[in-house]
Residue, then its C-alpha position, 0 to 999 in steps of 0.5 A: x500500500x506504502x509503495x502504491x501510494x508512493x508510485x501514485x504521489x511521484x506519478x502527479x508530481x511529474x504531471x503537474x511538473x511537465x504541464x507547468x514546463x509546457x505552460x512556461x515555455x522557454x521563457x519559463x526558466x528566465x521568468x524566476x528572476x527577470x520581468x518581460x517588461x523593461x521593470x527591472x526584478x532580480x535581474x534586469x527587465x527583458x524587453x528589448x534585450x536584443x540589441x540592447x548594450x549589455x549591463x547598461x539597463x536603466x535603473x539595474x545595478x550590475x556587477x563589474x564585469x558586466x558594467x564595463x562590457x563592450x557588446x550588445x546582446x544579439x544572437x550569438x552572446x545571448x545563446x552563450x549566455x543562457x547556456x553557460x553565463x559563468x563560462x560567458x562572461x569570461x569569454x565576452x569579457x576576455x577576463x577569466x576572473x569576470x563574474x556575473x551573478x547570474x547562474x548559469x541556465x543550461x539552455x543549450x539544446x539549438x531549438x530551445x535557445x531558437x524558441x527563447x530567443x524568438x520569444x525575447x524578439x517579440x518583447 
């Protein structure tokens, strides 16, 4: 009986787990710390990020790294980042003591980065 219920537990669990990934999106993951509004949250406000100059946001206190950054997030730099922002600052930055206080997302499936990204355009 034990078992049963411990199968039927984990069973809805996993259920009400997919349904809320397949609500989110790929934004879903992003959504945690950053609005998709030009409102900053835990992270800076999303809207126009693409061709936005990184770690310039208005109104958003950035660390050193990405307050002294030298490019515009467009395609290429947003994929690096949200699979490995760690890894990325460092590369972006040619710094290899640069951080970001972001955590890295591990968005590095192509199709799942096209679908965020096609999102992130439309904000």
């Amino acid at each position: 009986m034990k078992k049963t219920m411990m199968v039927v537990s984990m069973a809805a669990i996993a259920v009400v787990g997919l349904s809320t990934v397949a609500e989110a999106g790929a934004e879903g993951k992003c959504k945690a710390c950053h609005n998709f509004t030009a409102e900053n949250k835990v992270g800076p406000g999303l809207a126009g990020v693409v061709g936005r100059a990184a770690g310039k946001h208005e109104g958003f206190k950035y660390g050193n790294s990405l307050a002294n950054a030298n490019w515009n997030w467009d395609e290429t730099h947003l994929r690096e980042w949200m699979c490995n922002s760690k890894d990325a600052i460092k590369k972006f930055t040619g710094d290899s003591a640069a951080k970001t206080k972001m955590p890295p997302q591990k968005v590095c499936d192509a199709a799942k980065q096209d679908e965020l990204l096609s999102f992130l355009k439309g904000n």
